[in-house]
C-alpha positions as CSV (number, residue, x, y, z in Angstrom):
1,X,3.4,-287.9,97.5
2,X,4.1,-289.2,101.4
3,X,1.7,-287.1,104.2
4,X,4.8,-285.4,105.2
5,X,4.8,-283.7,101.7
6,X,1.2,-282.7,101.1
7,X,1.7,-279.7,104.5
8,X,4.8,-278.7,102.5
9,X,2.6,-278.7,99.4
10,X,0.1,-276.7,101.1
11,X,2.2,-274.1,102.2
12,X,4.3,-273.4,99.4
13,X,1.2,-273.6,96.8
14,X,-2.2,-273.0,96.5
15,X,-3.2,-276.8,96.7
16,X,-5.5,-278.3,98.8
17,X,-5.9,-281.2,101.2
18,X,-8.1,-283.5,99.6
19,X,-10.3,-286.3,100.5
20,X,-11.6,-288.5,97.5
21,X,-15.3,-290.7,98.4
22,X,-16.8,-293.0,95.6
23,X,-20.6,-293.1,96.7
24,X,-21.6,-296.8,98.4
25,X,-17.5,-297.8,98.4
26,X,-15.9,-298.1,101.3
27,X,-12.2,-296.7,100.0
28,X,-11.6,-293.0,100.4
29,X,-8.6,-291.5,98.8
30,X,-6.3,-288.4,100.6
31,X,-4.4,-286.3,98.4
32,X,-4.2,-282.7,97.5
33,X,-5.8,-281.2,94.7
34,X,-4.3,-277.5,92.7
35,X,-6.4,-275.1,91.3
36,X,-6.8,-276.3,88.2
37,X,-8.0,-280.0,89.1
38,X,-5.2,-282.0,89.3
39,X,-5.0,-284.5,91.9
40,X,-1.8,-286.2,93.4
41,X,-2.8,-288.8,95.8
42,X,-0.8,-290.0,99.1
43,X,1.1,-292.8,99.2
44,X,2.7,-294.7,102.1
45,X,6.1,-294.9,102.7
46,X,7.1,-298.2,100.5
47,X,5.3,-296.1,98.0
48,X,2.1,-297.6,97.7
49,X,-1.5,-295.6,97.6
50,X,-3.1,-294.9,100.0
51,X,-6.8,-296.4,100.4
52,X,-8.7,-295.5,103.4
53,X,-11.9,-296.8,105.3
54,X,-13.2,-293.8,105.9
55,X,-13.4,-289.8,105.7
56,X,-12.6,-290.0,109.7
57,X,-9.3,-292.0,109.1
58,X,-8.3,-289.4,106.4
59,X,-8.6,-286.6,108.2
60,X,-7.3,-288.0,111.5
61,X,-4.1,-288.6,109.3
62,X,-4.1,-285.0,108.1
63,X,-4.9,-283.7,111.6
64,X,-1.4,-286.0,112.7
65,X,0.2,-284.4,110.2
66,X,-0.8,-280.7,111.4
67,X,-3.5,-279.9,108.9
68,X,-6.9,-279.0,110.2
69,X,-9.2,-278.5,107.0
70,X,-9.3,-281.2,104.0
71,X,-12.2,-280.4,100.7
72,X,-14.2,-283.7,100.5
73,X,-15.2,-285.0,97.6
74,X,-18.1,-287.5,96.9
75,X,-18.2,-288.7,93.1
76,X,-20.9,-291.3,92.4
77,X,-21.9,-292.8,89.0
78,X,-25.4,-291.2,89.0
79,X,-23.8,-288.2,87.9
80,X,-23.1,-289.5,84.8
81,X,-26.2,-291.5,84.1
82,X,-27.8,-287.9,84.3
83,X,-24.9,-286.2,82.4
84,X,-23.1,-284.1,85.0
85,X,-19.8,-283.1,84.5
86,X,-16.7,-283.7,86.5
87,X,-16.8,-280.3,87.5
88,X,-20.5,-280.6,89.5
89,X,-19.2,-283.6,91.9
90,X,-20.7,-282.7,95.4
91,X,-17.8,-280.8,97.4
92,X,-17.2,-279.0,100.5
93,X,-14.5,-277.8,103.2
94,X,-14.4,-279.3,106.4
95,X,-12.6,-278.6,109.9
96,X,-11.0,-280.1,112.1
């Protein structure tokens, strides 16, 4: 899905601009995420995902793009060391 999709997306559905961070990586994912989980990441315009350096550079991209709120996600592997479920990654809802 190109960034000119996911507003579309957004409009027509009730999915979410989504910005993916593995704990001590430096890559952050954008996508947008439905209501039941699934994610559908961005991808550039030759088709290839998109990997960003940081949750500023995502949501400067949405914010070019005309969307001013993204969820952030932070997964980290501690979660499962301790047994946490996908469900109970850290997430909010930023503005911007």
């Amino acid at each position: 899905m190109q960034l000119s999709e996911i507003k579309s997306a957004i409009n027509q559905h009730s999915q979410h601009p989504t910005i993916i961070s593995y704990a001590d990586s430096n890559h952050y994912l954008l996508g947008i995420e439905d209501e039941q989980g699934n994610f559908k990441s961005a991808r550039d315009k030759a088709g290839k995902l998109m990997s960003l350096n940081s949750i500023t550079q995502a949501e400067a991209l949405l914010k070019q793009h005309g969307i001013h709120y993204a969820i952030i996600e932070i997964q980290t592997a501690y979660d499962e060391m301790i047994g946490n479920s996908s469900t109970k990654h850290c997430r909010y809802r930023v503005e911007f």
